[in-house]
N, C-alpha and C positions, 0 to 999 in steps of 0.2 A: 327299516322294519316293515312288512308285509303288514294284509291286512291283520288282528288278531283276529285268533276262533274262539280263543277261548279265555278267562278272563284269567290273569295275573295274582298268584296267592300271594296275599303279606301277613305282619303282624303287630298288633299293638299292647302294650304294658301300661296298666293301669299300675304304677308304683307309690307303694304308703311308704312314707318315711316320718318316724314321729308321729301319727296324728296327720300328719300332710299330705298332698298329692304332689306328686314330684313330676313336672310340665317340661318343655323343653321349646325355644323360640328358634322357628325354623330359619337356619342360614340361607337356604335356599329356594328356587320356586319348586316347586308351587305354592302359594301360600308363605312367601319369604314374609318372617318377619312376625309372623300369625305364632302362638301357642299350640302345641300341638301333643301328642300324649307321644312317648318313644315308640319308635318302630320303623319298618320297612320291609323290604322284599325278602321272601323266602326263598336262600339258595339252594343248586340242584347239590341234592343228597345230605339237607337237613331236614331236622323235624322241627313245625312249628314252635316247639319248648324250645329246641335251642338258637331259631332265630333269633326269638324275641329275649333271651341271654346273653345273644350275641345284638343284639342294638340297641336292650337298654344299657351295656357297657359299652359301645362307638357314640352312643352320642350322650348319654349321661353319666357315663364311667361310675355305672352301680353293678354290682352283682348283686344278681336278684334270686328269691326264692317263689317260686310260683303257688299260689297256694289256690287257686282256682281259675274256670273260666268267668271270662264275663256276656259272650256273645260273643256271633257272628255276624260279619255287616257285608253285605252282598250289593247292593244299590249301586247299580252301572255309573247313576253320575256322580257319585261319592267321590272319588278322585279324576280330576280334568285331563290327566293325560292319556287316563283307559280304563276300563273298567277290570274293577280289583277285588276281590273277595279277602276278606278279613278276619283272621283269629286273635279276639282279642283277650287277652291275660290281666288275673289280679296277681300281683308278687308284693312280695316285700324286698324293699331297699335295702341292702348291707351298704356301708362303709360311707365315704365322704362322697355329693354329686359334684361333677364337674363336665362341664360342657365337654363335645366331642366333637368331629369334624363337620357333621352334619347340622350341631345346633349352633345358635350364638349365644343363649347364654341357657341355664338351667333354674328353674322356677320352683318355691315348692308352694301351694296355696292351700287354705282351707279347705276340709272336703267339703264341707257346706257351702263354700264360694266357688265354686270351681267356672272361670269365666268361658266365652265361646269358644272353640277350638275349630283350627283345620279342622278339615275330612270329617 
């Protein structure tokens, strides 16, 4: 990969389930091992809604309904391998979680406790 010019769009999903927030412990680096809110890269010829439907079901196998924004996080050193710009999503969780290939396991916490997270 060249240098970049320009930064990398992704997404994240704030998901409520019950009363909970629904976390997911990352399988891999960066940050292996770390809690981190569902998400990942937006591929060419999606729209951010249906990324972040398409990663909270790969790595927390929820279908989600989006029912607002939360913010956008743009901060170059926010993610270590590049810089990334971020649409991040409130949904709600349908059906049972279950880890996916990306997580190793799937967390739900308090929203009043919600502990440090990756990125």
């Amino acid at each position: 990969m060249g240098i970049q010019k320009t930064p990398l769009l992704t997404v994240d999903v704030v998901i409520l389930c019950e009363g909970s927030i629904l976390l997911i412990r990352r399988r891999n680096p960066p940050f292996q091992g770390m809690l981190a809110l569902p998400g990942g890269f937006v591929e060419i010829g999606e729209t951010t809604e249906q990324a972040a439907a398409r990663e909270a079901l790969e790595e927390a196998g929820m279908d989600i309904r989006i029912t607002g924004l939360v913010g956008v996080y743009s901060d170059p050193a926010r993610d270590p391998r590049r810089h990334t710009v971020s649409v991040c999503y409130l949904a709600r969780g349908m059906g049972t979680p279950a880890a996916g290939s990306d997580a190793k396991s799937v967390e739900l916490f308090n929203i009043e406790r919600v502990p440090d997270l990756a990125f």
